[in-house]
C-alpha positions as CSV (number, residue, x, y, z in Angstrom):
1,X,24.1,-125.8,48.2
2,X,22.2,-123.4,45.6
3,X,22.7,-119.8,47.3
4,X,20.4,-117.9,44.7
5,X,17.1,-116.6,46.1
6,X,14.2,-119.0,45.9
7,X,12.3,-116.6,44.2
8,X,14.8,-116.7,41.2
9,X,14.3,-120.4,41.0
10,X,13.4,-122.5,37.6
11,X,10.7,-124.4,38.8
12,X,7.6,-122.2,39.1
13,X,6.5,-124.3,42.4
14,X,9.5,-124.1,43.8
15,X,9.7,-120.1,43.2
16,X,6.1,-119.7,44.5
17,X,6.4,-122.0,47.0
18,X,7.0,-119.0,49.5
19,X,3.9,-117.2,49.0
20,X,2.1,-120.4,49.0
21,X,3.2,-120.8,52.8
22,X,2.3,-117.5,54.1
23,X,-1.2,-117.8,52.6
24,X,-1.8,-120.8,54.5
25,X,-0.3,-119.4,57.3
26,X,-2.9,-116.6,57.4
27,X,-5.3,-118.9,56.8
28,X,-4.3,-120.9,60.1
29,X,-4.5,-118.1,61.8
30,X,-7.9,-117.3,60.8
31,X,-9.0,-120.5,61.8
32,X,-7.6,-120.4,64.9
33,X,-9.1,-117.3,65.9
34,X,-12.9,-117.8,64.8
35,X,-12.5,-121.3,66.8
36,X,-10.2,-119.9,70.3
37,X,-7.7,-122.3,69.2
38,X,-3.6,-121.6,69.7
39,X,-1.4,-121.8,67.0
40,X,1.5,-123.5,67.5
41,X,5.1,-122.5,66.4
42,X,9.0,-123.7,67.2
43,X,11.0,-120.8,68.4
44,X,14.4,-121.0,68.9
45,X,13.7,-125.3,69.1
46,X,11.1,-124.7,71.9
47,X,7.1,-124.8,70.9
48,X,5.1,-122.2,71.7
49,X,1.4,-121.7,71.8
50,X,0.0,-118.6,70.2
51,X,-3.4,-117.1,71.3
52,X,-6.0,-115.1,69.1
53,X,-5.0,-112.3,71.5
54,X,-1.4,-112.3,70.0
55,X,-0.1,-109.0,68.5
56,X,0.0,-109.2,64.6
57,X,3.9,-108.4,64.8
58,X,4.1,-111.6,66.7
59,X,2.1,-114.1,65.0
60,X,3.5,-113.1,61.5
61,X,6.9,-113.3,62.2
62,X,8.7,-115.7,59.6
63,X,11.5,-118.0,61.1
64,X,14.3,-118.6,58.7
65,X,15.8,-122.2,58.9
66,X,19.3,-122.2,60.6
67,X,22.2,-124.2,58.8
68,X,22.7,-126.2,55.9
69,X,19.4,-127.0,54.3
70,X,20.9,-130.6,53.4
71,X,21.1,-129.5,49.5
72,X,24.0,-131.5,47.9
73,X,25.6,-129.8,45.1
């Protein structure tokens, strides 16, 4: 498995891959509020719905993956 940080990566995709996801995660947000919908997340391998009324520190907190990410070296 690669242990250097993504954003040192080769592959400019892959290296902006990260900000890519938090953008559409705002953007889900967004949606979700103007339209009352819940966002839905997996914490801790249980789903969870998310409300508009959600503090900010909540909703945007990032969930690293646990384990081996299945990368063969």
């Amino acid at each position: 498995m690669n242990k250097q940080p993504i954003e040192q990566a080769l592959d400019a995709d892959l290296r902006l891959s990260s900000a890519a996801l938090l953008r559409a995660a705002l953007r889900a947000r967004e949606l979700a509020m103007k339209t009352g919908t819940a966002i839905v997340v997996s914490r801790d391998g249980k789903l969870e719905y998310l409300t508009a009324e959600a503090s900010p520190a909540e909703t945007f907190h990032v969930q690293e993956p646990r384990g081996d990410s299945g990368d063969k070296v």
